[in-house]
N, C-alpha and C positions, 0 to 999 in steps of 0.2 A: 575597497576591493579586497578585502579579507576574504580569505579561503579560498579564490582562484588563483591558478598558475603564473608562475610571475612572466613566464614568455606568453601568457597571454592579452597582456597587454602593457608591452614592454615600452621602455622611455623613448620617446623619437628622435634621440641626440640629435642625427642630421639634419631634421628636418627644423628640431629648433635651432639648432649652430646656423642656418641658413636666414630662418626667420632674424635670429640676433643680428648675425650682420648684416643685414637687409636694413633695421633698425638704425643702427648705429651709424652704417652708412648716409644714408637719407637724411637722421637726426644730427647728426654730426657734432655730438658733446664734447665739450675741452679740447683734445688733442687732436680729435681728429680734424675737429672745424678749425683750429688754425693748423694744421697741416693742409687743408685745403685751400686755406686763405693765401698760403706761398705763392698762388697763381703759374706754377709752371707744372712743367710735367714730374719732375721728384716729389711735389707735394703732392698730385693726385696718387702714386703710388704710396705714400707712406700714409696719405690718409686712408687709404684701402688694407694698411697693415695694421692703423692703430685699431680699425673697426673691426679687424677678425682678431686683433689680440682681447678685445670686450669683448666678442663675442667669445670666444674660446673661454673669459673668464667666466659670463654670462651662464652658459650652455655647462659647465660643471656645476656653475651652483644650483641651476633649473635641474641639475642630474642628481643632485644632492637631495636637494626639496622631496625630488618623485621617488629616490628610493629609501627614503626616512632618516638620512644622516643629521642633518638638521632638525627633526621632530623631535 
């Protein structure tokens, strides 16, 4: 996408920050699947924190990718 506007077709943080923890939630890799293994109710909340802490790490580096820091 050389030589168009970069607002025009800008990164869709949100909607990939939502996509991620969507992801993460569902899939439930390392921490989060045994924070939900806890079987009460503080492990479903902190498995809901470990998945938007990936996601959050996720969603910068998917931010990283799109606007060439990485390249």
């Amino acid at each position: 996408m050389m030589g168009l506007p970069a607002d025009m077709f800008p990164y869709p943080g949100w909607l990939g920050a939502f996509i991620f923890f969507r992801l993460f939630d569902i899939w439930k890799p390392w921490l989060v699947g045994r924070a939900d293994r806890r079987g009460d109710a503080d492990g479903v909340m902190i498995d809901d924190l470990w998945a938007g802490l990936f996601a959050g790490i996720a969603t910068m580096a998917a931010a990283g990718v799109a606007h060439g820091f990485f390249m």
